[in-house]
C-alpha positions in Angstrom: -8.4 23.6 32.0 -9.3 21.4 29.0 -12.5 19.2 29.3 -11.8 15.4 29.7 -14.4 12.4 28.7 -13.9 8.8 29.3 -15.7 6.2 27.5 -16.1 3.4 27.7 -16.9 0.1 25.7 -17.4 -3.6 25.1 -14.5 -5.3 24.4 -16.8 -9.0 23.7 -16.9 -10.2 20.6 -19.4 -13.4 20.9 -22.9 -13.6 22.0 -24.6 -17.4 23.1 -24.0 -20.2 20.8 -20.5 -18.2 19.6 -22.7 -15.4 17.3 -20.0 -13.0 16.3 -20.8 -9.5 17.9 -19.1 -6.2 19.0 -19.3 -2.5 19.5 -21.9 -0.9 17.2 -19.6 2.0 15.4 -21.5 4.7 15.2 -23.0 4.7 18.3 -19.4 5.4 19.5 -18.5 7.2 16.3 -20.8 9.9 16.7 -20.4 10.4 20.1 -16.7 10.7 19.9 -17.3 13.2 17.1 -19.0 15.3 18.7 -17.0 15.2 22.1 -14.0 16.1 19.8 -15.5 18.7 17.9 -16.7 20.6 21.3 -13.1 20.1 22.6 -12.8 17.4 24.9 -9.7 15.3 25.7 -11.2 11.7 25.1 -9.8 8.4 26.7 -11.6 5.2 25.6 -11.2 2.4 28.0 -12.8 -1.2 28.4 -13.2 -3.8 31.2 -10.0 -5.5 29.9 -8.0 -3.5 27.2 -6.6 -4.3 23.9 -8.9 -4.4 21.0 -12.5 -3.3 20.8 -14.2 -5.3 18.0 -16.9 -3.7 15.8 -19.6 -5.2 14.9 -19.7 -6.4 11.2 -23.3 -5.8 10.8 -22.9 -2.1 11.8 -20.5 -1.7 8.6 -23.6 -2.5 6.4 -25.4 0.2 4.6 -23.8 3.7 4.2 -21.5 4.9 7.0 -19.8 8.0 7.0 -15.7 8.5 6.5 -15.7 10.6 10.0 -17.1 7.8 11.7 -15.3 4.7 9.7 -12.6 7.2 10.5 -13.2 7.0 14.7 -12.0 3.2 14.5 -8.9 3.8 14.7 -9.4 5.0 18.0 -10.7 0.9 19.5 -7.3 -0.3 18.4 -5.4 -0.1 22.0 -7.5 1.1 24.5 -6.8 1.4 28.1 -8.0 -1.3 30.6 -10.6 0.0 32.7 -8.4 -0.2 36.0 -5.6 1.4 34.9 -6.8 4.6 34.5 -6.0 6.2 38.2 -5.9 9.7 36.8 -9.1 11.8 35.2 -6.2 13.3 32.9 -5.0 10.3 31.4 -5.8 10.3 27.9 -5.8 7.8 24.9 
């Protein structure tokens, strides 16, 4: 039986006074790493789907390829009340 972890994130993209904002990626990067590298099935959802934007100002200063590389994976993620089975994966 594989191991499944769902996580989920922010899908806002403005704080007060319209302040562009977003998911921090390596807070999410290095967590999905290391999920993936001890072999769980991961399914990212949010609140309301689509696109989770990153946060410009977490792109500053040296990031790693693996976790620029985890990106890829806040393109078209599931909406939170969708997911009606723990297997579902995306």
């Amino acid at each position: 039986m594989s191991k499944h972890i769902l996580m989920v994130v922010t899908t806002a993209d403005k704080m007060k006074e319209n302040h562009p904002t977003g998911l921090w990626l390596s807070e999410f990067g290095e967590a999905y790493v290391e999920f993936e590298k001890a072999g769980f099935t991961i399914t990212v959802a949010s609140p309301v789907g689509g696109k989770a934007p990153v946060d410009a100002r977490s792109l500053e200063g040296e990031t790693s390829q693996e976790i620029l590389n985890t990106a890829k994976h806040l393109e078209n993620i599931l909406k939170l009340d969708t997911i009606t089975d723990s297997k579902q994966n995306r």
